[in-house]
C-alpha positions, -999 to 999 in steps of 0.1 A, spaced: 0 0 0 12 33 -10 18 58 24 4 90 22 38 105 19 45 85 -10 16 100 -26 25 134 -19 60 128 -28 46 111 -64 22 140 -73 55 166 -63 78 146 -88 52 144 -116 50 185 -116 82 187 -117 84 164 -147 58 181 -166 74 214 -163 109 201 -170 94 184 -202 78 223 -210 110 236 -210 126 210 -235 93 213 -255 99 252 -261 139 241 -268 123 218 -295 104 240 -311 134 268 -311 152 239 -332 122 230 -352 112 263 -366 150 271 -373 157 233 -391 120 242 -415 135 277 -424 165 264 -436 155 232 -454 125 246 -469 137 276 -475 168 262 -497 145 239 -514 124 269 -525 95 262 -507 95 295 -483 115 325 -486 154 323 -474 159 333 -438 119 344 -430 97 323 -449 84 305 -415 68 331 -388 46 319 -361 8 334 -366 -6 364 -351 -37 346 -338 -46 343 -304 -27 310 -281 -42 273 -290 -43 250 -264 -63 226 -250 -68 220 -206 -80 192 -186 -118 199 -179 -103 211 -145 -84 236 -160 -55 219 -135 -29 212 -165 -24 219 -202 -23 187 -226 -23 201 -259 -5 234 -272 -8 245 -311 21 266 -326 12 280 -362 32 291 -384 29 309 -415 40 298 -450 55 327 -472 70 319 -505 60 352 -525 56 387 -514 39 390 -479 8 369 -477 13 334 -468 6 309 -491 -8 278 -462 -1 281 -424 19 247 -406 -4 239 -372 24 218 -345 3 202 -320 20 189 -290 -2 161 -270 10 156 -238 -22 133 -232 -60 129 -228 -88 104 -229 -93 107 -266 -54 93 -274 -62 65 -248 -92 57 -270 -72 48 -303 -46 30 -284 -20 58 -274 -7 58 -243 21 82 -248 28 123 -257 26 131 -295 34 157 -318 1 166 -347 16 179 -380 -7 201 -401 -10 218 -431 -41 236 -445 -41 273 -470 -66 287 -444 -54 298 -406 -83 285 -395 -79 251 -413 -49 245 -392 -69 242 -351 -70 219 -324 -65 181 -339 -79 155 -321 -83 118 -326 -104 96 -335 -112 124 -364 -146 117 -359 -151 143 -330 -138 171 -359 -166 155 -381 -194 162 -351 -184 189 -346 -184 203 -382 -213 184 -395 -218 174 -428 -189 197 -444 -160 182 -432 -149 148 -443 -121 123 -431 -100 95 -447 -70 80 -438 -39 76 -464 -11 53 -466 -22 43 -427 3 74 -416 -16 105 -433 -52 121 -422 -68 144 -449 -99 166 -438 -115 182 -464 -140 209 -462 -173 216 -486 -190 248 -490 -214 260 -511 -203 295 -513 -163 285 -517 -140 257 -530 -133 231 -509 -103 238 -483 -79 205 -477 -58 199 -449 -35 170 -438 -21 160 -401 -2 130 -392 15 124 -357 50 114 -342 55 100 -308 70 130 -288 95 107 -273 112 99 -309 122 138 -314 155 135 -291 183 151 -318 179 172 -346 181 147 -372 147 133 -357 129 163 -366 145 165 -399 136 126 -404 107 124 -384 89 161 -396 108 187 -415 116 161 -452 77 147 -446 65 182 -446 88 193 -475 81 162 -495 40 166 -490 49 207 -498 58 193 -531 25 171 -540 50 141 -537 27 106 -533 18 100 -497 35 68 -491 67 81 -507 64 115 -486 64 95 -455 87 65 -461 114 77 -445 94 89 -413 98 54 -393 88 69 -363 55 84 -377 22 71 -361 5 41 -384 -34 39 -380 -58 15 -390 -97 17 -395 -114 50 -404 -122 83 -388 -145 69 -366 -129 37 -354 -90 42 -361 -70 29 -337 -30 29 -336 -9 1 -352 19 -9 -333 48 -24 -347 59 -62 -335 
């Protein structure tokens, strides 16, 4: 039986943990926004040295129903190739954890890579996708590519349709900078350039696999 210090002592380490790992998540991101700039910038996908600038909007994040303890935070960052408007906005959602990843069979912190032309296309990204279809109704529709790739796309009757992609790496496989190149910065590049989904993502071993649909996916875990 656990002792009541014990308890105290366990809830005392786990704050400490959780703000230790904020710290090395705003490191990350320091690297991560650098490592895009310079890859996608010499590949001619932004503009050289300020292509990549994080949005305007208003902080994105997600609490516990408590509002005890932050589990997801959105960074979004614009896309400028020509002039001064950005071309499609890049959404990095980090997952620290909640019911809804329990649900698809994660039991771990994930990063949620997105992509859409529209600020607003690029929000809070939850799984199973089916929550995002509720909540949108009819207009918003959900299929899964190459088992690694969501794509959401958006009807309107008074626009075109908007697309969007996400797919997710474990937050535990971004240790070094070659990671983040491997894991986020060449899949992003490569889908940037319309490349085939299962080529764009090939060399992303680390990147989440999913099986069934957006209402019943659940995580594949390699044996």
């Amino acid at each position: 039986m656990v002792t009541e210090r014990e308890a105290g002592t366990s809830i005392f380490n786990a704050s400490l943990v959780i703000a230790k790992t904020a710290k090395e998540i705003e490191a990350m991101m320091e690297e991560l926004q650098d490592t895009l700039q310079s890859s996608l910038g010499e590949e001619g996908l932004v503009k050289l040295n300020v292509g990549i600038k994080l949005s305007d909007e208003e902080e994105a994040y997600r609490n516990d129903p408590m509002n005890w303890l932050c589990q997801a935070y959105l960074y979004q960052y614009k896309l400028i190739k020509n002039g001064r408007s950005p071309f499609g906005y890049l959404g990095i959602q980090v997952c620290l954890g909640d019911e809804d990843l329990h649900a698809v069979g994660i039991d771990e912190a994930v990063v949620h890579v997105m992509f859409a032309e529209s600020e607003w296309g690029v929000d809070q990204f939850g799984l199973p996708p089916m929550a995002m279809v509720d909540t949108c109704g009819s207009t918003l529709h959900v299929h899964l590519e190459a088992d690694k790739l969501w794509r959401l796309i958006w009807e309107s009757e008074e626009s075109d349709p908007e697309t969007a992609w996400v797919f997710s790496v474990p937050l535990a496989g971004l240790n070094t900078v070659d990671d983040l190149k491997n894991q986020i910065v060449h899949p992003v590049a490569a889908l940037l350039k319309d490349t085939p989904v299962d080529q764009a993502l090939s060399k992303g071993d680390k990147i989440m696999r999913f099986s069934g649909d957006a209402e019943s996916c659940r995580r594949i875990i390699a044996e």
